[in-house]
C-alpha positions in Angstrom: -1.2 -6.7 12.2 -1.1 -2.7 11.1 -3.4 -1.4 8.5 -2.7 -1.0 4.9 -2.7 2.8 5.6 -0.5 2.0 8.5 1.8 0.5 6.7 2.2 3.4 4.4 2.2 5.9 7.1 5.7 4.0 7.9 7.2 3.9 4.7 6.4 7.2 3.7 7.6 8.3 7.9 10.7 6.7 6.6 11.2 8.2 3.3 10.5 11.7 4.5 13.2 10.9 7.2 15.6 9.8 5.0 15.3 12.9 2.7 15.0 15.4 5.8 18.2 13.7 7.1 19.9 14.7 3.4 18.6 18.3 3.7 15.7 17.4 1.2 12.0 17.7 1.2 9.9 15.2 -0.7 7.1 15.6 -2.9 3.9 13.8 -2.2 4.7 12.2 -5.7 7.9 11.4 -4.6 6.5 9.5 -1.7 4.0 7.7 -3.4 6.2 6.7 -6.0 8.9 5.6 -3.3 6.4 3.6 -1.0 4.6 1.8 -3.9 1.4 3.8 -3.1 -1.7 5.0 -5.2 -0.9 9.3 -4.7 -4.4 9.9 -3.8 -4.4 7.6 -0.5 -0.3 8.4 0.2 -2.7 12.3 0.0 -4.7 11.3 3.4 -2.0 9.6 5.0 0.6 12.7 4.7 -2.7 14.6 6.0 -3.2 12.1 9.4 0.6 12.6 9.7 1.0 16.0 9.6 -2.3 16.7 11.7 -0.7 14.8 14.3 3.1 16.4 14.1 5.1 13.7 12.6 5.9 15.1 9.2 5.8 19.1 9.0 4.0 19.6 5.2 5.4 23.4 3.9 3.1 24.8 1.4 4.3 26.5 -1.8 6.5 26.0 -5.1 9.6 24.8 -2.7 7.3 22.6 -0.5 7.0 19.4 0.1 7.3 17.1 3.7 10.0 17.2 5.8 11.0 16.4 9.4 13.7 18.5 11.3 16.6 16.7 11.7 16.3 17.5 15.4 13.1 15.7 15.6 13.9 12.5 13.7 15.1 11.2 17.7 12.3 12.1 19.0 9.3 10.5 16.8 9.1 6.6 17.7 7.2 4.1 15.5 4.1 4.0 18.2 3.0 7.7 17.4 2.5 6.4 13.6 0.5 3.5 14.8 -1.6 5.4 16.8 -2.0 8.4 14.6 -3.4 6.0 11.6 -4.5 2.8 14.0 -5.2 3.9 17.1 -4.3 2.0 20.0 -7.1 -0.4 19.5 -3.7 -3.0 18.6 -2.6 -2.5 22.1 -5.8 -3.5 23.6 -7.8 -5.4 21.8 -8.7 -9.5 22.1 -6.6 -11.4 19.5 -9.8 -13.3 18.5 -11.5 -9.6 17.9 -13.8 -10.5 21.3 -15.6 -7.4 23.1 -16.2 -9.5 26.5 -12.3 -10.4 26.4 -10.1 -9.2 29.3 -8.1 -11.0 32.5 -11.1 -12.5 34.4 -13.2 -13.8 31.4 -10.1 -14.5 28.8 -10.6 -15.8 25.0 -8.5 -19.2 24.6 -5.3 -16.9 22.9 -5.1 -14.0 25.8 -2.5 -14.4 27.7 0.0 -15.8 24.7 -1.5 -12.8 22.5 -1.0 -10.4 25.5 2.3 -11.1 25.8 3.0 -10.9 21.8 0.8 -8.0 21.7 3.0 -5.8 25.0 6.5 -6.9 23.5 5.1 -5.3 20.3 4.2 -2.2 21.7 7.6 -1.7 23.9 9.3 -2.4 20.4 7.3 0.1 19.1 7.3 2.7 22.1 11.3 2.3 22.0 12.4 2.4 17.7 13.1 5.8 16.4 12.6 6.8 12.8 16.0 8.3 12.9 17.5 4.6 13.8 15.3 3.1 10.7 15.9 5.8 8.6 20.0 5.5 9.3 19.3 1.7 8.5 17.9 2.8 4.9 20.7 5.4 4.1 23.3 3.2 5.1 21.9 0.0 2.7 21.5 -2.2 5.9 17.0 -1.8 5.1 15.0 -2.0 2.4 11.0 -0.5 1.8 11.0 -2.1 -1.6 11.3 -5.5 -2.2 
């Protein structure tokens, strides 16, 4: 459903979260180590999420990512997606169709649509302080 980068652009969210919320910053290494991802691509994704203001990236020997703890409630899971994915996921035909829409509907539109709205309220309404709380308390997992 998300990209691979998308994906990543979560966990590491996540991470940094989790570390911010400890008074921590985290080293790019750090993340890719902690999301299973090559350091190089983890590189760009930091980059999209920075560019966009969900992580805050301090240059220097003390630097590293971080989100204020005041920001963790405000950041939802649907400004990740759309900083890496777009909103092509909220819109598009679940058969990949151009011509699909409410008066010429592909054979899946209306049970995708539905699939495909409850997904973005999920995703319009999840904090990454609420996942991140989930991590530090042991309740979620980003490794297998």
């Amino acid at each position: 459903m998300f990209s691979k980068a998308c994906e990543y652009g979560i966990k590491a969210t996540l991470h940094v979260a989790q570390q911010s919320s400890e008074g921590s910053r985290v080293g790019l290494k750090d993340i890719a180590t902690a999301i299973d991802s090559p350091e190089a691509f983890t590189a760009k994704i930091m980059q999209q999420l920075s560019r966009n203001g969900i992580v805050d990236s301090i240059k220097g020997p003390n630097g590293g990512f971080e989100i204020p703890k005041e920001k963790l409630k405000t950041i939802q899971l649907i400004q990740i997606v759309s900083a890496i994915d777009g909103d092509q996921l909220f819109y598009g035909c679940g058969l990949g169709l151009k011509q699909c829409n409410e008066q010429k509907p592909c054979p899946v539109h209306h049970k995708f649509k539905a699939i495909r709205d409850n997904l973005k309220t999920m995703l319009e309404t999840t904090s990454i302080e609420e996942l991140a709380l989930g991590l530090s308390d042991g309740l979620t997992f980003l490794k297998r």
